[in-house]
C-alpha positions in Angstrom: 2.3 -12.5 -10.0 -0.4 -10.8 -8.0 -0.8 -8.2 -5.8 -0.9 -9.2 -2.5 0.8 -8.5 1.1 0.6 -10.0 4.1 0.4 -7.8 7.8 0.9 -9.5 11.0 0.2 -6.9 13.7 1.5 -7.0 17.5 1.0 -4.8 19.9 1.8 -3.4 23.5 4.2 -6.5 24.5 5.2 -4.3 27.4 8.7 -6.4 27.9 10.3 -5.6 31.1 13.9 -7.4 31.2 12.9 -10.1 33.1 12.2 -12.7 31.0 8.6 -13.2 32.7 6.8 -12.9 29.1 9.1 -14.7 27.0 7.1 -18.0 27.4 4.2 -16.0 26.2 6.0 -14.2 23.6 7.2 -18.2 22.2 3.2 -19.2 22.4 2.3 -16.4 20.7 5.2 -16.5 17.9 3.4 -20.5 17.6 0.0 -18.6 17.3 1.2 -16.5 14.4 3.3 -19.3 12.8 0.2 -21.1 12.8 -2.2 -17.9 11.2 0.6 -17.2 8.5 1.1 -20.5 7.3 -1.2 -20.2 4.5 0.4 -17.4 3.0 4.1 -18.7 2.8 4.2 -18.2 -1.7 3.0 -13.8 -0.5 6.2 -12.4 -1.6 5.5 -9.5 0.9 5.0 -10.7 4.5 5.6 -8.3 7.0 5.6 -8.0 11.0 3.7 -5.2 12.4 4.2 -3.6 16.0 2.2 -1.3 17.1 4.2 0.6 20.0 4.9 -0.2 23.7 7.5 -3.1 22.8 8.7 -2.5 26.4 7.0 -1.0 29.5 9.9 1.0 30.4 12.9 1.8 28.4 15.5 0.4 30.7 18.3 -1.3 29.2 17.5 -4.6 30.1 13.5 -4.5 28.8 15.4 -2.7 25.7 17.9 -5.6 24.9 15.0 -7.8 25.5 12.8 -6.1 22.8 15.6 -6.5 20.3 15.9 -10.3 21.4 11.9 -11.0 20.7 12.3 -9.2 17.1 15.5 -10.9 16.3 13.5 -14.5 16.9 10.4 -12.8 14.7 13.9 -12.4 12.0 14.9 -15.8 12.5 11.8 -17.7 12.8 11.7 -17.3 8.6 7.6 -15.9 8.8 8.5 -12.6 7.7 10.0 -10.8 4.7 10.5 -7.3 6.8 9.9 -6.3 10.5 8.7 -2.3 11.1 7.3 -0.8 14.5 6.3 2.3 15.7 7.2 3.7 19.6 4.3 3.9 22.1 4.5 5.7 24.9 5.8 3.3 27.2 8.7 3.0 25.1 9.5 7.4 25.0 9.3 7.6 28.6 11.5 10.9 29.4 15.4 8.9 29.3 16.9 9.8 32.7 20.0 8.4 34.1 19.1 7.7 37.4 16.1 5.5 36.2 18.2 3.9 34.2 16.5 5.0 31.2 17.5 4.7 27.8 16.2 6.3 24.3 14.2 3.8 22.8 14.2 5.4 19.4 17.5 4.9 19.0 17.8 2.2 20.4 15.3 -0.3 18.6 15.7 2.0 15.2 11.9 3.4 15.7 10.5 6.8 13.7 10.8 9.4 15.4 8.6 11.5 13.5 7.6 9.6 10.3 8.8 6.7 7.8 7.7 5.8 4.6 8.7 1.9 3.8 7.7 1.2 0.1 7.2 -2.6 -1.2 7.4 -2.0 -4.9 6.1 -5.9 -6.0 2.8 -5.2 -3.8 2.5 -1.5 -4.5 2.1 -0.9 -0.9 3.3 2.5 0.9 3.3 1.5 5.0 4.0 4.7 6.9 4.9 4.8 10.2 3.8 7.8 11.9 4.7 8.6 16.0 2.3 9.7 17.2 3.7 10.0 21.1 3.2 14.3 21.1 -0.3 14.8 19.6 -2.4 12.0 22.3 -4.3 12.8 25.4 -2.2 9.8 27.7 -0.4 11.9 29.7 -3.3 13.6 31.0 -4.3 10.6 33.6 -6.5 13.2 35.6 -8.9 14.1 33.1 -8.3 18.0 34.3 -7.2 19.3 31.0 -7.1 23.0 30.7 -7.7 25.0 28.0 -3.7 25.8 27.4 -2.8 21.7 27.9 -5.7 21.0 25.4 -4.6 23.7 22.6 -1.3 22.8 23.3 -2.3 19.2 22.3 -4.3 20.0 19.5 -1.4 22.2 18.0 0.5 18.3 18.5 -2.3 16.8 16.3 -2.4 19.5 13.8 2.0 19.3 13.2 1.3 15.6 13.1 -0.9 15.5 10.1 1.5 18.3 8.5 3.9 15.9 9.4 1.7 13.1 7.8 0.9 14.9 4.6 5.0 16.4 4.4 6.3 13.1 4.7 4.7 12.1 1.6 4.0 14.9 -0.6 1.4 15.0 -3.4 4.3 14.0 -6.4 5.4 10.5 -4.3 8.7 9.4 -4.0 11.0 8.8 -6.8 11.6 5.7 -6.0 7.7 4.6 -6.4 7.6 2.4 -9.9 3.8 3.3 -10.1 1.7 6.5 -10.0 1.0 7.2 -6.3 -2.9 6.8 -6.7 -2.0 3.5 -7.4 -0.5 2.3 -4.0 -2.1 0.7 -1.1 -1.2 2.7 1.5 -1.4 1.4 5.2 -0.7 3.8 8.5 0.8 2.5 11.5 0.6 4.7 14.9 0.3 3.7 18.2 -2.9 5.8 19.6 -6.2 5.5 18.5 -7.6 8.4 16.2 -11.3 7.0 16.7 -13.2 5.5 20.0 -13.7 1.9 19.7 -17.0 0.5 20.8 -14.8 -2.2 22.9 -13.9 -1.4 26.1 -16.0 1.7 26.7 -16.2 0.8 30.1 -12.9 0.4 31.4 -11.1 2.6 33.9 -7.6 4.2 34.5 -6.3 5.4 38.1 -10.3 5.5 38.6 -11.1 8.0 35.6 -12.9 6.6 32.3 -9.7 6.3 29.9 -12.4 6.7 27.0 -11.2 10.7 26.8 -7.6 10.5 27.4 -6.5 7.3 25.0 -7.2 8.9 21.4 -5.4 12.1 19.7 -6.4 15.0 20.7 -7.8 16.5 17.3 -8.8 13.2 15.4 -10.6 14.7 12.7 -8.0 16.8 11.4 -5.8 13.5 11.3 -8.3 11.8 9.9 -8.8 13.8 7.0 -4.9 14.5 6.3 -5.3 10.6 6.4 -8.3 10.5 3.8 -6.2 13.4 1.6 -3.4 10.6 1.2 -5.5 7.9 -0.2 -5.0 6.0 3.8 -6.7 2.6 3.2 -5.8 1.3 6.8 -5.0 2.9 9.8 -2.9 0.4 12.3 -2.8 1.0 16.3 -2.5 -0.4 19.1 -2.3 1.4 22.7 -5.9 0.4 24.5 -5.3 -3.2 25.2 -8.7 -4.2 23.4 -9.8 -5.1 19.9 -11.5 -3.0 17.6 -12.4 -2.2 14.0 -14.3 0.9 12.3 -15.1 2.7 9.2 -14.5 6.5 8.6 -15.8 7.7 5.5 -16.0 11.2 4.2 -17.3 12.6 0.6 -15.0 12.0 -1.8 -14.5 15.3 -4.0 -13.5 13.6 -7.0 -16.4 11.2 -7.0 -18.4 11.5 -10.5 -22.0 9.6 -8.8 -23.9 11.2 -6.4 -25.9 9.8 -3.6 -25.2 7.1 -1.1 -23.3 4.8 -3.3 -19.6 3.6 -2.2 -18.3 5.7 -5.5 -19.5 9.2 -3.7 -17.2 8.0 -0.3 -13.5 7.6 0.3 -13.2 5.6 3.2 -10.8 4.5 6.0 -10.9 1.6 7.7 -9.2 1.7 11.7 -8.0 -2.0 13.2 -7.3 -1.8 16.6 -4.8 -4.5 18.1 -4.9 -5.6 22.2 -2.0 -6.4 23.8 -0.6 -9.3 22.6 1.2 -10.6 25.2 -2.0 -10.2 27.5 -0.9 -7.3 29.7 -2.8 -6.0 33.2 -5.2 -9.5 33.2 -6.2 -7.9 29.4 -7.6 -10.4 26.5 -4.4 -11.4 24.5 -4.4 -10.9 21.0 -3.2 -10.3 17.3 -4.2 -9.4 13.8 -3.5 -10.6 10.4 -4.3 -8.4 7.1 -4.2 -10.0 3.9 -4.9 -7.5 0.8 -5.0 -9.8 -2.1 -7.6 -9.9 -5.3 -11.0 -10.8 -4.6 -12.5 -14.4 -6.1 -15.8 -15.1 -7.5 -16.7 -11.7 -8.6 -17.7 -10.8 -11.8 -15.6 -6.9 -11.5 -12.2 -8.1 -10.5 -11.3 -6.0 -8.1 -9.0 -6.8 -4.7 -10.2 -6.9 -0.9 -8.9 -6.5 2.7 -9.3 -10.1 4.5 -9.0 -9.6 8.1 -8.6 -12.1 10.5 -8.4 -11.2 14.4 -7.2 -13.4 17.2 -7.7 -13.7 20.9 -6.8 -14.8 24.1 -9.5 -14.1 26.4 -7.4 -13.4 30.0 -4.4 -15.5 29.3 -6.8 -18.6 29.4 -5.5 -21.1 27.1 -4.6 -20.7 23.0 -5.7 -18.0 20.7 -8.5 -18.9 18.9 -10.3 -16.9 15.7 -12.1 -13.8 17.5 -14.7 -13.3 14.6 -15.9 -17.3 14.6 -19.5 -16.4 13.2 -18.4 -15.1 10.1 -17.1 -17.6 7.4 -13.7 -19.2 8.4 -13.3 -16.2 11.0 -12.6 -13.8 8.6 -13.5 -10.2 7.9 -13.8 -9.2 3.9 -13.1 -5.4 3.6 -13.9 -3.7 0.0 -11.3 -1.2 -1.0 -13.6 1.0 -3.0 -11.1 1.7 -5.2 -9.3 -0.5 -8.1 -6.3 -1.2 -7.6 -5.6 -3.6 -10.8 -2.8 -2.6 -12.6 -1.9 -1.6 -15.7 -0.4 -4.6 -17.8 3.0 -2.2 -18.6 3.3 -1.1 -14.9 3.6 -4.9 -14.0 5.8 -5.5 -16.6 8.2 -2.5 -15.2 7.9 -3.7 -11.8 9.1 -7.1 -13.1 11.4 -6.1 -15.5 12.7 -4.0 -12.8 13.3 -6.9 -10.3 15.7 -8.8 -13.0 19.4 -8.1 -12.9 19.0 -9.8 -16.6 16.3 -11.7 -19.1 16.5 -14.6 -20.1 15.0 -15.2 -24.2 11.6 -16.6 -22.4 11.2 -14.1 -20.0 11.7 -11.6 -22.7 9.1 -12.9 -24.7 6.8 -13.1 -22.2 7.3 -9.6 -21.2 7.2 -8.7 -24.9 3.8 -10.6 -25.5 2.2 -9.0 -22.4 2.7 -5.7 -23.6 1.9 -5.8 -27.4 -1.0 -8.2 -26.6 -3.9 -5.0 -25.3 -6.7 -3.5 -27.3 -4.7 -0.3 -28.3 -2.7 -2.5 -30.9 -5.7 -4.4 -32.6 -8.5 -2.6 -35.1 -10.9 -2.2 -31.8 -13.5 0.7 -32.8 -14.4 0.9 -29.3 -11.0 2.6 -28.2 -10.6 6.5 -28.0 -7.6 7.9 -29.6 -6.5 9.0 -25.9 -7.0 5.7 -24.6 -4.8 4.6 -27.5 -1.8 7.2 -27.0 -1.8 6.2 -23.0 -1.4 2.7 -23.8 1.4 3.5 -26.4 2.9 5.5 -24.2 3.3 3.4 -21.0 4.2 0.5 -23.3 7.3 2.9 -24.9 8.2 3.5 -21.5 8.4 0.3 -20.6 9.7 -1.4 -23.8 12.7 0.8 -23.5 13.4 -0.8 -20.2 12.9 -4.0 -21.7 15.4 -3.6 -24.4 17.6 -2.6 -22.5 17.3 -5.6 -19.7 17.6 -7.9 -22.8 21.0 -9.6 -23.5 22.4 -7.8 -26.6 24.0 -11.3 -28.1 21.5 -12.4 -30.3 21.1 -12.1 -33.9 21.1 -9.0 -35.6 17.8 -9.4 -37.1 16.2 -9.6 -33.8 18.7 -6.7 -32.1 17.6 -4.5 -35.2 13.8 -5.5 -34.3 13.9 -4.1 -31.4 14.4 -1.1 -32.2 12.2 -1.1 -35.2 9.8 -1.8 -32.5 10.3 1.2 -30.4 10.3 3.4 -33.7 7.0 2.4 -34.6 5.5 3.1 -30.6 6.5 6.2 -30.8 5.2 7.1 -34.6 1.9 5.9 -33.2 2.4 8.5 -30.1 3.3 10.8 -32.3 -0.1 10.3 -34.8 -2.3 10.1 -31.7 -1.3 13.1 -30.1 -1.4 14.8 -34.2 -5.0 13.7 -34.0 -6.1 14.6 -30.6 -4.5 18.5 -31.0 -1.7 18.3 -28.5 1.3 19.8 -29.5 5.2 18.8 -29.6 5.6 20.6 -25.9 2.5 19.1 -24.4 3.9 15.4 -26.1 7.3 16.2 -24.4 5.8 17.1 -21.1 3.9 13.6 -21.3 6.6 12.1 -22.9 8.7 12.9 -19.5 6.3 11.7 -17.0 6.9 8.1 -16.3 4.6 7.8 -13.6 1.0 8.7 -15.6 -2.4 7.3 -13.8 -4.6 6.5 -16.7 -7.8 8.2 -14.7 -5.8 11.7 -14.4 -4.6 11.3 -18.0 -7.9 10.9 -19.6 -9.3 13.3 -17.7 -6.7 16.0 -18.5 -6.7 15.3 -22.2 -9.0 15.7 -24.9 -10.4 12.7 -25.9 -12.1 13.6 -29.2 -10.3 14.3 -32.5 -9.2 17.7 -33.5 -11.4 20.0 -35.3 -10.9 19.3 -39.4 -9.5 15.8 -39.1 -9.8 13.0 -41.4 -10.4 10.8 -38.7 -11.3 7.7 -41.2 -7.6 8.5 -42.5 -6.1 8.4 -39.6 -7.3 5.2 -38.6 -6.4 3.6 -41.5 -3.1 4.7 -41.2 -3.4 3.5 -37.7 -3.8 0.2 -38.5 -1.0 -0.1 -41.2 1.8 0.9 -38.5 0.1 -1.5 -36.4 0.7 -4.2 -39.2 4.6 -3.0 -39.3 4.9 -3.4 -36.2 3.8 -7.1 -36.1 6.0 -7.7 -38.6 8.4 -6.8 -36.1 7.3 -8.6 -33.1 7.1 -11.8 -35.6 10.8 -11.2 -36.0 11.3 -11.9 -32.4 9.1 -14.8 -32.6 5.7 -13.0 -31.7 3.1 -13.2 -34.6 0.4 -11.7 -32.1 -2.0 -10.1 -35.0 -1.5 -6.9 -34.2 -3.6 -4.4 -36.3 -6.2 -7.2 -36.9 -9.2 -8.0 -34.7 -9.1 -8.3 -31.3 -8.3 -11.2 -29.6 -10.0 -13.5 -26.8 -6.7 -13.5 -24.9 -6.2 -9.7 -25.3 -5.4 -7.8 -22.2 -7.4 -4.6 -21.5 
């Protein structure tokens, strides 16, 4: 099972209750149909709006929102369906405009949502970001007071940002947070897209009053969460940029992509073609990358358009190889072999015997078990922990009806994982309350762990000892695994099919 997720983004349907855009919404539903056939086996496929699902929150354009994403629901394209309010859809409610409030209404964030998708590790937030953007303003006079007042808005927003998700993550996360893939959805731009610089509105350049008001401090609460991709709609045209800042915890210097954590912003037009605009919608693909010697995974974006309602959408970015963008993460995002297994394990009311073993071989089957000189003893106590962790879990998923020999295994096996956390941590110099503290965090990143701990051997140790005795409870514990009807090796060499 891989790692992968699926966005289709919308954006700016501007429904009004009439009906007059339904025809466009069924060509454009064909459209996506069409984009997201090739990824009908993504476990995670989800439908992205961007804001301004209506163009006024009346009841009628509001019944007629929920209509369109109840046919998105029906059509069987996605797994979920999230949006995010624009400011079409927060218009002040009044009751003699017959205006409802659209948060309610259609179930949108009023301030910020996290939605977690624990087989794809991916975090999508939904931020509204209706108070902190220069729209209102249609002018251009902005005083100072409006302009502080606004940048106040932008400042709560990425406190709101950074509050909503905290440094420790959720506990409901089944991986350490620096793990996730984590996407942003919002409805105003936080950067100026090169598209549409000329265009007008009420005969001012909109240019100035479409984006938030204090970008850069968004932008780097963003970069502070590990933000991947920021997701927006609002200006009716396409766009995609980079924003890149040093990244503090970079270990290169220079211009390399180590030294640089990096955002990338997708802009989405209006895809029902609103105000004579080019129609159009995106799909984001984050799946591993093929043909590359370091495996590592990728952003594939493909962007559609409808230049002024003329026709089908066709591929926007037709030069590049079958129209689609490839987007480095910079950062990799394979996981570890026990996290999978958790995530899996996790997903099972129940195990069958093959899944078990499976499972079971995944786990045992990594470097840290085999007489591999190359492996630190703290890279060898964070594999036996995380495979303790998990092994628990799978013991206790397992149907308890089999043999006693195999029942008594088990346990032998979970003995023997945590003698050898027990040796490690002997050798390395960290004591019985350091090993508890460890012992209790379920959620360890192997970077931050190796980094916090010593990886040499204490002062006065016979090393040479140590290993041998090492390698004997390795051999125990293959007698154990062999038990269950796994005679992986472990404590001999290393393997070809052994996992990292």
């Amino acid at each position: 099972m891989d790692r992968s997720f699926v966005v289709a983004q919308i954006s700016d349907l501007h429904l009004d209750g009439s009906g007059r855009l339904l025809a466009t919404v069924e060509a454009l539903t064909g459209a996506i149909r069409e984009a997201m056939a090739e990824f009908a086996d993504v476990p995670d496929r989800i439908l992205l709006i961007t804001g301004d699902l209506v163009n006024d929150p009346t009841p009628r354009a509001l019944d007629e929102a929920l209509a369109v994403i109840a046919s998105f629901r029906q059509s069987g394209l996605f797994t979920d369906i999230q949006a995010v309010a624009g400011n079409h859809d927060v218009k002040r409610p009044s009751q003699r405009g017959g205006r409802h409030d659209a948060y309610d209404y259609l179930h949108l964030p009023r301030t910020s949502k996290s939605v977690y998708y624990r087989q794809a590790g991916l975090d999508l937030v939904l931020l509204d970001s209706n108070s902190a953007s220069l729209t209102m303003l249609a002018s251009g006079n902005i005083d100072e007071g409006a302009y502080n007042a606004l940048v106040a808005d932008s400042a709560r927003l990425s406190i709101e940002l950074a509050g909503s998700l905290g440094s420790g993550g959720r506990a409901d996360y089944a991986e350490p947070v620096e793990n996730l893939v984590r996407l942003l959805a919002l409805h105003h731009h936080p950067l100026p897209q090169a598209t549409g610089e000329g265009k007008r509105f009420l005969g001012a350049p909109d240019e100035p009053l479409m984006y938030l008001a204090a970008p850069a401090t968004f932008l780097e609460a963003a970069t502070s969460l590990n933000v991947n991709l920021v997701l927006h709609g609002h200006r009716h045209v396409e766009g995609l940029t980079r924003y890149s800042i040093p990244d503090p915890r970079a270990t290169r210097s220079g211009a390399g992509e180590d030294f640089w954590r990096t955002i990338y912003v997708l802009c989405c037009p209006s895809s029902t073609g609103q105000a004579g605009d080019d129609a159009g919608f995106n799909i984001i693909h984050f799946g591993p990358m093929s043909g590359d010697e370091r495996p590592g995974y990728r952003f594939a974006i493909a962007r559609y358009s409808r230049p002024r309602n003329d026709g089908g959408f066709r591929v926007l970015d037709s030069n590049l190889p079958g129209g689609v963008i490839m987007l480095p993460v910079g950062r990799d995002f394979s996981r570890d072999p026990a996290i999978q297994s958790a995530i899996e394990i996790a997903s099972c009311a129940s195990l069958k015997r093959e899944q078990f073993l499976e499972l079971a071989r995944r786990l045992l089957s990594r470097r840290a078990f085999y007489d591999d000189g190359g492996q630190s003893w703290a890279d060898t106590l964070y594999t036996h922990l995380v495979t303790s962790r998990v092994w628990a879990d799978l013991d206790g998923k397992f149907a308890r009806s089999g043999p006693n020999t195999e029942i008594e295994a088990l346990a032998a096996v979970g003995a023997l994982l945590r003698q050898l956390i027990g040796q490690s941590a002997d050798v390395l110099g960290i004591d019985r309350v350091q090993l508890d503290e460890l012992r209790a965090d379920r959620l360890i990143n192997r970077d931050d762990f190796l980094r916090r701990w010593p990886s040499l051997p204490r002062e006065g140790v016979d090393s040479q000892g140590q290993a041998r005795e090492r390698l004997q409870l390795l051999r125990d514990l293959n007698r154990q695994a062999s038990a269950l009807g796994l005679d992986l090796g472990l404590g001999g060499e290393v393997r070809p099919d052994t996992l990292p």
